[in-house]
C-alpha positions as CSV (number, residue, x, y, z in Angstrom):
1,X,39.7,-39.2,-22.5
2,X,36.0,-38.3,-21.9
3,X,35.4,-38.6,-18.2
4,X,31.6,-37.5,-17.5
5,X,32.9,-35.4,-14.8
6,X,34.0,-33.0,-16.5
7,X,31.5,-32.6,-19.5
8,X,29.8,-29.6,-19.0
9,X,26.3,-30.2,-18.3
10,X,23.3,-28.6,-20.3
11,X,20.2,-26.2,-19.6
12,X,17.4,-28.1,-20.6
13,X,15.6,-24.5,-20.9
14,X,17.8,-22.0,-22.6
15,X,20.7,-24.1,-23.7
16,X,23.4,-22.7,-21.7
17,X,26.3,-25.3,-21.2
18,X,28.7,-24.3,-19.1
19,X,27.9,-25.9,-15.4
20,X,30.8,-28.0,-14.4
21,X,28.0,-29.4,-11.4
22,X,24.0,-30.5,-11.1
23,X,23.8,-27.9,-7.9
24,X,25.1,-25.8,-10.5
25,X,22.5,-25.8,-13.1
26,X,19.5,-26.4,-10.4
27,X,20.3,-22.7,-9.0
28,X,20.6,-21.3,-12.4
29,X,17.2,-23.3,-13.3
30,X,15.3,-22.3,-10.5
31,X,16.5,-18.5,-10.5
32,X,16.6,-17.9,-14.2
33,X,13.8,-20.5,-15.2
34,X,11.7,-20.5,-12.0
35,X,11.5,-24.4,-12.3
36,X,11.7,-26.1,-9.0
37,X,14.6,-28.8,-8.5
38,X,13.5,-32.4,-9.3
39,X,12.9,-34.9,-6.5
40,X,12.0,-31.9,-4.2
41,X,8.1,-30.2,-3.5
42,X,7.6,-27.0,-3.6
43,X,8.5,-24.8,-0.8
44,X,6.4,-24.6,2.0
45,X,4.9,-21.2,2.3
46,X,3.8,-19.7,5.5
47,X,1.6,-16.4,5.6
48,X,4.7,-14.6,7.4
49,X,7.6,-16.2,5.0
50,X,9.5,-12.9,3.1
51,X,7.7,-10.9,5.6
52,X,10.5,-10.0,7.8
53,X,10.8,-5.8,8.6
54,X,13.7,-5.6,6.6
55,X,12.1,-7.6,3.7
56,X,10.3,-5.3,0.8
57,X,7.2,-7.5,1.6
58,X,7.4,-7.1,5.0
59,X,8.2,-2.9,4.9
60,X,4.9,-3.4,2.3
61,X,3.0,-5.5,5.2
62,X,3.5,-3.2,8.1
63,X,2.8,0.1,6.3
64,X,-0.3,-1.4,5.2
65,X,-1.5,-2.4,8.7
66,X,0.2,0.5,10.5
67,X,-2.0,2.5,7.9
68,X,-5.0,0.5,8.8
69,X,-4.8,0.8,12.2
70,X,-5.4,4.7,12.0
71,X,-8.0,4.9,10.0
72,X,-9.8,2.2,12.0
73,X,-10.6,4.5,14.3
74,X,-13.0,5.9,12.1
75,X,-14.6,2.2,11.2
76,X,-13.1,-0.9,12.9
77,X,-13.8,-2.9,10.2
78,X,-11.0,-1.6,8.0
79,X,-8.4,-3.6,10.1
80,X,-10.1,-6.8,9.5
81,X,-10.4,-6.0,6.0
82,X,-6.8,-4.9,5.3
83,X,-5.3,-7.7,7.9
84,X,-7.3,-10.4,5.8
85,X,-6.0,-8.7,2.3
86,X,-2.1,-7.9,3.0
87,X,0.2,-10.5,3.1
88,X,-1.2,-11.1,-0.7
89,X,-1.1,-7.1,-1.5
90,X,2.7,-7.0,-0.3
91,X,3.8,-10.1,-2.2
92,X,2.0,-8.3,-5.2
93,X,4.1,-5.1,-5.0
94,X,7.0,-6.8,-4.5
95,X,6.8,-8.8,-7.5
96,X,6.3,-5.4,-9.1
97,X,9.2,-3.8,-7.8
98,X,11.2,-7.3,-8.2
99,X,10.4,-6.7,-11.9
100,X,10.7,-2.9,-12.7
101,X,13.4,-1.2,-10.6
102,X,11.7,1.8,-11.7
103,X,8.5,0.8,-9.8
104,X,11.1,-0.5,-7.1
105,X,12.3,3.2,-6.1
106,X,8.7,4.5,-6.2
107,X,7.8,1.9,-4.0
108,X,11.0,2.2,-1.8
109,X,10.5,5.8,-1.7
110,X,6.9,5.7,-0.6
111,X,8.3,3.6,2.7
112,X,10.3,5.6,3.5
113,X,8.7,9.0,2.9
114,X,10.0,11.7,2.3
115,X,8.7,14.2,0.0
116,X,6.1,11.5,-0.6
117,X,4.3,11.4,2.7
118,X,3.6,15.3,2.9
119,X,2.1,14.8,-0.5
120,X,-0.1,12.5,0.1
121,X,-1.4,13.4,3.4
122,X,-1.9,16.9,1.7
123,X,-3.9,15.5,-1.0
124,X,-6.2,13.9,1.7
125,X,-6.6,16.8,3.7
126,X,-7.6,18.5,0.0
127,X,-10.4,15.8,-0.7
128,X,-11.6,15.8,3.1
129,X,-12.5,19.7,2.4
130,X,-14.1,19.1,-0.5
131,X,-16.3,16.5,1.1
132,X,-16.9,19.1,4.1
133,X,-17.7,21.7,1.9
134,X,-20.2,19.8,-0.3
135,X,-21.5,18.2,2.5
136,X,-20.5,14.8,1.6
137,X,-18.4,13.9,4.3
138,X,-19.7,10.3,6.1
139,X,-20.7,11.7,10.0
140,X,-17.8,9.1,10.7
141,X,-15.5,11.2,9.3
142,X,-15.5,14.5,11.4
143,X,-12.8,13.9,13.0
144,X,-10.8,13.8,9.5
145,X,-12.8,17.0,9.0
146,X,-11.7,18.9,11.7
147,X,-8.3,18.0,10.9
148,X,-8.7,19.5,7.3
149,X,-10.3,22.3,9.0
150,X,-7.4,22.8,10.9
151,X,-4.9,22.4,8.0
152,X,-6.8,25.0,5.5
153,X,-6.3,28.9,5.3
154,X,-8.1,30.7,7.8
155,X,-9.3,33.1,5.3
156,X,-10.5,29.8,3.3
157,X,-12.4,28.6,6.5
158,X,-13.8,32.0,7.7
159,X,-15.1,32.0,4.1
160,X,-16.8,29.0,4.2
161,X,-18.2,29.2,7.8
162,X,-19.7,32.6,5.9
163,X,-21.5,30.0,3.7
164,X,-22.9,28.2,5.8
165,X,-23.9,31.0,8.4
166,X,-25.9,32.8,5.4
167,X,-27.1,29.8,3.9
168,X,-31.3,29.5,5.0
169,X,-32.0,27.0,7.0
170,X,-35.5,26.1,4.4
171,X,-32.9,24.8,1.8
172,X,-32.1,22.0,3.8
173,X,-34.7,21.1,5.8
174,X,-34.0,22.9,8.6
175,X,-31.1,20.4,9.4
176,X,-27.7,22.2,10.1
177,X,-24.9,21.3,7.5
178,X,-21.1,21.5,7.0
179,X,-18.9,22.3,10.1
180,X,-22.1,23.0,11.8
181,X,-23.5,19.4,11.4
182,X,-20.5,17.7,12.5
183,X,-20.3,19.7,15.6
184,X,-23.8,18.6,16.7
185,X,-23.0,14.9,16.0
């Protein structure tokens, strides 16, 4: 007796026969094959959809923007830039991490911190005093300056206040530079 109910149904994709139901091989097609059930459109997609705080995309989102919002206070403009740019950055890393669970703890580890965040902010404070001491730092910037100031070795700054104190003002111009500059702006 062949009774159609219970012949197993086949994956049109990958050949795989063993879904005793259509639901059945729908969710296997649309999670294993990424094809969309027949008879229905694709999902609607709002800007905020997977971008809840407990979502990777939405831990991705609000690091981004909480990021953002500090260093706007050097340049307004780097809100509007990074709000208009996220949502497509997080979905992007998530894919990433959603493909390599490698990548995935990196990524899960950079949220969350740890060793990561002292690292990094480290690293910044590093290429702000570069910038100060070559006198490449954007006028915006002192205040990131003066914070790298006050994370350096005082020996390190007293040396480099030295430069600048013996430095003669005909080299430049006559204009002040380094820590002396950004105290006058």
């Amino acid at each position: 007796m062949s009774d159609a109910a219970t012949e197993p149904i086949v994956c049109p994709e990958c050949g795989k026969d063993d879904f005793k139901m259509p639901a059945h091989l729908a969710s296997h097609r649309k999670h294993k094959h990424d094809v969309q059930p027949e008879g229905r459109a694709e999902p609607r997609r709002t800007p905020a959809s997977g971008f809840g705080a407990t979502t990777l995309q939405g831990r991705i989102r609000d690091a981004c923007l909480g990021t953002a919002a500090v260093a706007a206070i050097t340049d307004p403009r780097i809100y509007i830039a990074v709000e208009g740019t996220v949502d497509q950055f997080a979905i992007s890393w998530a894919n990433v991490a959603k493909a390599s669970p490698s990548a995935r703890r990196y990524i899960e580890a950079l949220l969350t911190g740890g060793v990561w965040i002292p690292a990094i902010m480290s690293t910044i404070v590093m290429c702000v005093a570069v910038l100060m001491a070559t006198d490449k730092l954007p006028p915006q910037f002192n205040g990131l300056g003066y914070y790298a100031l006050g994370q350096m070795d005082p020996a390190s700054v007293a040396k480099l206040q030295a430069m600048y104190q013996s430095q003669p003002a005909a080299e430049n111009g006559g204009d002040p530079v380094g820590p002396e500059a950004a105290a006058d702006q």
